[in-house]
Backbone bond lengths (Angstrom), bond angles and torsions (degrees), N, CA, C in turn:
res aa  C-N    CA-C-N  psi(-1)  N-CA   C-N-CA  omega(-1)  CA-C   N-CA-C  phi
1 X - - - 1.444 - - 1.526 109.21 -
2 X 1.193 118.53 131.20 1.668 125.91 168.93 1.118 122.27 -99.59
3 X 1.764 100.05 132.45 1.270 122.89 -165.53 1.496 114.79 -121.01
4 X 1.416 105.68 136.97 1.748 103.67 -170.84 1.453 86.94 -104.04
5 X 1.543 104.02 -176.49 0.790 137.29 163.63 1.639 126.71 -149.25
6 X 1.297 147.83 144.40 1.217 131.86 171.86 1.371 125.41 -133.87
7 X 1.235 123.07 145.88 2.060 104.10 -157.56 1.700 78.63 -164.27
8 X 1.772 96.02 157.94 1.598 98.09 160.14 1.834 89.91 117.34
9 X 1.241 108.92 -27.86 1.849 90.74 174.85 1.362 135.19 -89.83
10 X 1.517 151.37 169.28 0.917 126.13 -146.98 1.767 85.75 177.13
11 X 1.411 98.30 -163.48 1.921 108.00 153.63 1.369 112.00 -123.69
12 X 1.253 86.79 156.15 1.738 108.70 -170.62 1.570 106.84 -152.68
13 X 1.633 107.87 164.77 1.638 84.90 -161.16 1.515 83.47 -107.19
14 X 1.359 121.63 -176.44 1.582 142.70 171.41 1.012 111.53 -26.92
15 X 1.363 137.26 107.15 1.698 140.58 163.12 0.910 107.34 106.92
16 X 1.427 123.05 3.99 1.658 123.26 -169.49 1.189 112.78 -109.61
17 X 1.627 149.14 171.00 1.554 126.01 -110.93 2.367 78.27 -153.68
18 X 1.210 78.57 150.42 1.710 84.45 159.23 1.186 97.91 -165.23
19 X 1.910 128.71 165.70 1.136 147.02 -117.76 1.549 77.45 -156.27
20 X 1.139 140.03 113.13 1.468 137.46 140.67 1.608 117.61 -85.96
21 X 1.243 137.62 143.04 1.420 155.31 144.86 1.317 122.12 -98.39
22 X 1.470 115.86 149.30 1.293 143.19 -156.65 1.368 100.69 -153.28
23 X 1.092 99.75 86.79 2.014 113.67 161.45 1.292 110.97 -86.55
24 X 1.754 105.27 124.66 1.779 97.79 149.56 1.240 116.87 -110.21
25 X 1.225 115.16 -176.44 1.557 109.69 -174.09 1.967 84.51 -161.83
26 X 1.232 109.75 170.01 1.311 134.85 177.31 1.623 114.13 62.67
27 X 1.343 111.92 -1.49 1.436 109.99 161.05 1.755 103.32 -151.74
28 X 1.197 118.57 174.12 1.472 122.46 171.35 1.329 100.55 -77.32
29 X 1.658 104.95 124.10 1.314 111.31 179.03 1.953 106.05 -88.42
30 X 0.973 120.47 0.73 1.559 135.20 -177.81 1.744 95.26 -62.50
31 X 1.514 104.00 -49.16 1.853 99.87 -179.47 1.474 122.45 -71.20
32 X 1.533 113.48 4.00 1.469 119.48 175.36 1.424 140.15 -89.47
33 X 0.768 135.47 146.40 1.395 109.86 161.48 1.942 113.49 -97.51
34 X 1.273 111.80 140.62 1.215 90.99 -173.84 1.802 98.35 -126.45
35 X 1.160 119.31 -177.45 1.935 148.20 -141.50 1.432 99.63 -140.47
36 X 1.574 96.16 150.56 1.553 102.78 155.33 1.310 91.24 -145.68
37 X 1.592 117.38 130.90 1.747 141.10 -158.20 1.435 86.46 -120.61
38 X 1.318 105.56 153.70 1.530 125.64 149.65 0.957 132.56 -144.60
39 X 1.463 133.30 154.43 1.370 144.80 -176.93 1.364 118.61 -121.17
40 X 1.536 135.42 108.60 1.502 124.05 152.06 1.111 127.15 -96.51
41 X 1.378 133.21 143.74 1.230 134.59 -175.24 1.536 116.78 -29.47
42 X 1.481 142.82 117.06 1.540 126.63 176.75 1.701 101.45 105.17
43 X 1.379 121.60 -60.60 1.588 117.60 -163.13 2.006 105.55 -98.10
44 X 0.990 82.12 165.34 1.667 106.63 -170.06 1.694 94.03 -71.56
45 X 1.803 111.60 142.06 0.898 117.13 179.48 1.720 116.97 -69.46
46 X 1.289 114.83 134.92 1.901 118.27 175.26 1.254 127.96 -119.35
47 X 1.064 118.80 153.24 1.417 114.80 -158.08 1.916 115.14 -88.57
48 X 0.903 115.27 82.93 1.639 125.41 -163.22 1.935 111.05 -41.04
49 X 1.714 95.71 -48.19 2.044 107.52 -169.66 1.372 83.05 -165.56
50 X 1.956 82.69 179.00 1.065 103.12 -175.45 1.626 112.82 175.46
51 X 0.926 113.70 130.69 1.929 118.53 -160.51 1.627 98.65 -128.02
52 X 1.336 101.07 106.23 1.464 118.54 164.18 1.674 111.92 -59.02
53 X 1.204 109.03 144.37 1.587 134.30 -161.19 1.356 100.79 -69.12
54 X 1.560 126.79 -62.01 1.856 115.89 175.03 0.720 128.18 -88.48
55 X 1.720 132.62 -40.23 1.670 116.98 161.18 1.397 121.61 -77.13
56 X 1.292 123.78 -24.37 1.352 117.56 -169.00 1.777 100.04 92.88
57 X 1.470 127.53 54.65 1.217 99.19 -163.98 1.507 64.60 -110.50
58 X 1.749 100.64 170.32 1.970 119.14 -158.54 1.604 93.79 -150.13
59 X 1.640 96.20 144.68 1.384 106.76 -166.45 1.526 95.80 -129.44
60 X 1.419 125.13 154.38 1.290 124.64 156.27 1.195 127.64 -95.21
61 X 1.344 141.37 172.30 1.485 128.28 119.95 1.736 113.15 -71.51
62 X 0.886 127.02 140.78 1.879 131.62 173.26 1.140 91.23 -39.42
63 X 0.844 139.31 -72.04 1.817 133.02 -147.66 1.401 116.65 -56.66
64 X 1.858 101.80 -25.71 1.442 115.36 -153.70 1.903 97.70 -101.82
65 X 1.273 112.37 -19.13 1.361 103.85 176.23 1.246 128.42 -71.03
66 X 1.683 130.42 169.42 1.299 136.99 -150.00 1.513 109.16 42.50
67 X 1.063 123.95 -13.30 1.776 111.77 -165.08 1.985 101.97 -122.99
68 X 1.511 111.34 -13.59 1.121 115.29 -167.24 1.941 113.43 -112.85
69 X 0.998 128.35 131.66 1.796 110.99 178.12 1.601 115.15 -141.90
70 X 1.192 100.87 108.32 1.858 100.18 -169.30 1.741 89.83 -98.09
71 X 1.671 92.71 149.45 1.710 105.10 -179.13 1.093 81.00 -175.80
72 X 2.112 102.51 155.04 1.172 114.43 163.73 1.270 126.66 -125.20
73 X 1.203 142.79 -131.72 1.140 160.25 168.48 2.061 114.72 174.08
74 X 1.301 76.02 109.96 1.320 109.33 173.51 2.060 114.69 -54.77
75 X 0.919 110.01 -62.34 1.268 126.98 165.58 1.936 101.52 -26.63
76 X 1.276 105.39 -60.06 1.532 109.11 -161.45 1.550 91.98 -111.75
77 X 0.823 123.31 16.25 1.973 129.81 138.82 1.767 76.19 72.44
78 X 1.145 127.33 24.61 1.565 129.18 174.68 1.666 124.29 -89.51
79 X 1.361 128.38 138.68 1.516 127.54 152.93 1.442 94.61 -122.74
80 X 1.401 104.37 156.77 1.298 131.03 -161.64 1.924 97.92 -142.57
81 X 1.331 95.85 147.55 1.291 105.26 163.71 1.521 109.27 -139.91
82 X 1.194 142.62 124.40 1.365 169.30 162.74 1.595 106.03 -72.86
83 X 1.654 105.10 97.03 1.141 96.59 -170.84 2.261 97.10 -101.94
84 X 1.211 121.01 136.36 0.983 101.34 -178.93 1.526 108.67 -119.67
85 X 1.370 141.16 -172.16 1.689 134.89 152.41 1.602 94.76 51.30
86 X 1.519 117.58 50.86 1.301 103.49 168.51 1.618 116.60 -61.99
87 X 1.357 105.70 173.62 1.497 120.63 -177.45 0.997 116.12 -146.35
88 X 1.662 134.70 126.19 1.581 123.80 166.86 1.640 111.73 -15.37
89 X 1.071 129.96 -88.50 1.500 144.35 172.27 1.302 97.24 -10.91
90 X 1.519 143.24 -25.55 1.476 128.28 -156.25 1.556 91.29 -111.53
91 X 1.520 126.84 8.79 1.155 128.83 174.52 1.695 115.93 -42.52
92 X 1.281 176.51 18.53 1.064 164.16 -130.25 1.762 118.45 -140.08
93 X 1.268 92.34 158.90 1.523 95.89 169.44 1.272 115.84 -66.11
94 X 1.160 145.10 137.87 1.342 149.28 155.03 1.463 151.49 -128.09
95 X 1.149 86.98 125.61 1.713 109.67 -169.18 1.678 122.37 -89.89
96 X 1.138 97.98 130.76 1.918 128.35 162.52 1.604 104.34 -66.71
97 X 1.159 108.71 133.35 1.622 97.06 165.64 1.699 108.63 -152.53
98 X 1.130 110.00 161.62 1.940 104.39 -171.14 1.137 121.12 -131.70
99 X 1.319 139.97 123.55 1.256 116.99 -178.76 2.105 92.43 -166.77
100 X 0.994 116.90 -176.93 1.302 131.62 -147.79 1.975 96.26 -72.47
101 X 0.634 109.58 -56.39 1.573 133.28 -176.14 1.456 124.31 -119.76
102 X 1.843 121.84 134.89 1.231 108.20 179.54 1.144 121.79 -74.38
103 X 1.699 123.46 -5.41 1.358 122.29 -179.88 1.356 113.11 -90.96
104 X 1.468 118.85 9.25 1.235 120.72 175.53 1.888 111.42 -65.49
105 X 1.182 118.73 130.08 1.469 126.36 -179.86 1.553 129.03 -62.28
106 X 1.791 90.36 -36.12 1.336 102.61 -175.19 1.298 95.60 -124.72
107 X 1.452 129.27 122.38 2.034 130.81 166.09 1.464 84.13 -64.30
108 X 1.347 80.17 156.33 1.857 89.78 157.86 2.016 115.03 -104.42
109 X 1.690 90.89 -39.46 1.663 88.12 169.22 1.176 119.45 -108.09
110 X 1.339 107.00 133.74 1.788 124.57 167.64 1.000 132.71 -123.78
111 X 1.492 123.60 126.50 1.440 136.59 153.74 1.482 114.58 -21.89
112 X 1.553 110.90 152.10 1.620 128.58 159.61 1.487 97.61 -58.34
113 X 0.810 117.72 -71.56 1.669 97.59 -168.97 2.110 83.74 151.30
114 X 0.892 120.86 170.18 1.883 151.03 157.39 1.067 113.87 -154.82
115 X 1.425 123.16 99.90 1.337 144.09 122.37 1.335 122.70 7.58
116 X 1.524 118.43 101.79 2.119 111.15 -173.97 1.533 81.86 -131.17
117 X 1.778 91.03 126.57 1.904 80.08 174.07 1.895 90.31 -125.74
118 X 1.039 113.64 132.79 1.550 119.06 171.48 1.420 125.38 -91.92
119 X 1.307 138.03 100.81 1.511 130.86 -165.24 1.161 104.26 -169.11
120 X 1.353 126.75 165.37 1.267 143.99 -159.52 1.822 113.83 -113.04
């Protein structure tokens, strides 16, 4: 069974950068494809990226490109998201999620969630 984990968020003020991680553990996360989800208080959760399992192919949300970069490393069973040019608006909880394909609708595994709050 695969297990995430997610760590690395915090506050930071406007334009300023944070590093998210995505650990799995209990299976090779190399056969997955994995997500980065978010939540803000009030709106429906959206799907931020996402890095397919054999090529590495990477998706955005619009909002999140030029300023956003998901990659992993296989080796350390890790995905990462590089958050850069934060913005109030990028305030949300955020979630890792895993599952076979990025066009899959529903992950099956998910992270606790890390907390990114952006403000001054």
């Amino acid at each position: 069974q695969l297990q995430l984990a997610e760590s690395g968020g915090g506050l930071v003020q406007p334009g300023g950068s944070l590093r998210l991680s995505c650990v799995g553990s209990g299976f090779t996360l190399d056969y997955y494809a994995v997500g980065w989800f978010r939540q803000a208080p009030g709106k429906e959760r959206e799907g931020v990226s996402c890095i397919s399992s054999e090529f590495e192919i990477t998706t955005y949300l619009d909002s999140a490109k030029g300023r956003f970069t998901i990659s992993r490393d296989n080796a350390k069973s890790t995905v990462y998201l590089q958050m850069n040019s934060l913005k109030p608006e990028d305030t949300a909880v955020y979630y890792c999620a895993a599952d076979s394909w990025c066009s899959q609708p529903n992950f099956g595994a998910w992270g606790q969630g890390t907390q990114v709050t952006v403000s001054s």
